[in-house]
N, C-alpha and C positions, 0 to 999 in steps of 0.2 A: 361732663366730667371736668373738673378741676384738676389744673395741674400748672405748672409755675416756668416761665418764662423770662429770662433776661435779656433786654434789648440794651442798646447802645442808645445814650442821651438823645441824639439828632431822631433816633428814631422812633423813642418812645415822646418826643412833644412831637412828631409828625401824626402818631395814631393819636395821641389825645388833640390835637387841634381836628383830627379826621372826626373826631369824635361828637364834639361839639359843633362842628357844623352840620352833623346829622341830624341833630339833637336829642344823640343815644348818651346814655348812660352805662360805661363800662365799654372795654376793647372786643370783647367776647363774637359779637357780630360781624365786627370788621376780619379780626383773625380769621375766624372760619369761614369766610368769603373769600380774604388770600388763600388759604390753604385750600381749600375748595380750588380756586381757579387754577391753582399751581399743581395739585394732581389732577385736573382734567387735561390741563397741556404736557404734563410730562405722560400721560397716557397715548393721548395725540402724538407725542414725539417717537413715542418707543412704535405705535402702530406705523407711521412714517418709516421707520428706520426697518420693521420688519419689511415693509413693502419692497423697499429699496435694495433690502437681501434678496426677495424671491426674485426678484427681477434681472439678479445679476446673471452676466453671460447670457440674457434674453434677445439681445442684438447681435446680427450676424456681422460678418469683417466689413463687406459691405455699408452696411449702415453706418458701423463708426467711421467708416472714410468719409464715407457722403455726410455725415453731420461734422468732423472734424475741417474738409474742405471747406463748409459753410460759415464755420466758427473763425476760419482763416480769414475770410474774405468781409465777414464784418465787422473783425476788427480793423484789416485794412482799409475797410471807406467809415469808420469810427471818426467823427469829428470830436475837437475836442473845443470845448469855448475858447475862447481869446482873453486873458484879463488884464 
């Protein structure tokens, strides 16, 4: 399908030099390989983010103390480099 896109200068000679070194003819391929990879990670992201719902309140008081104690302590022996 055909349909019309405006990009900004830096980024339309970034897809046409991408273009050329594939040595494709037209942006068509590249677009729909970003777009492709950019709805397979925001699908990724929202499964991610459902996960992280169901899961809420899944830890008892216990557990948060014993992993927030843990979280205490290493950042207290955290080294930090020297420059």
């Amino acid at each position: 399908m055909r349909t019309t896109v405006e990009l900004s200068e830096p980024v339309y000679r970034r897809l046409k030099s991408e273009a050329v070194e594939r040595g494709i003819r037209g942006f068509s391929p590249i677009v729909e390989e970003a777009l492709t990879e950019h709805f397979q990670s925001d699908t990724q992201r929202h499964r991610l983010i459902d996960a992280i719902t169901a899961a809420e309140g899944a830890w008892q008081g216990m557990d948060v103390e014993r992993w927030e104690r843990e979280r205490k302590e290493a950042w207290a022996t955290w080294r930090v480099p020297q420059s």
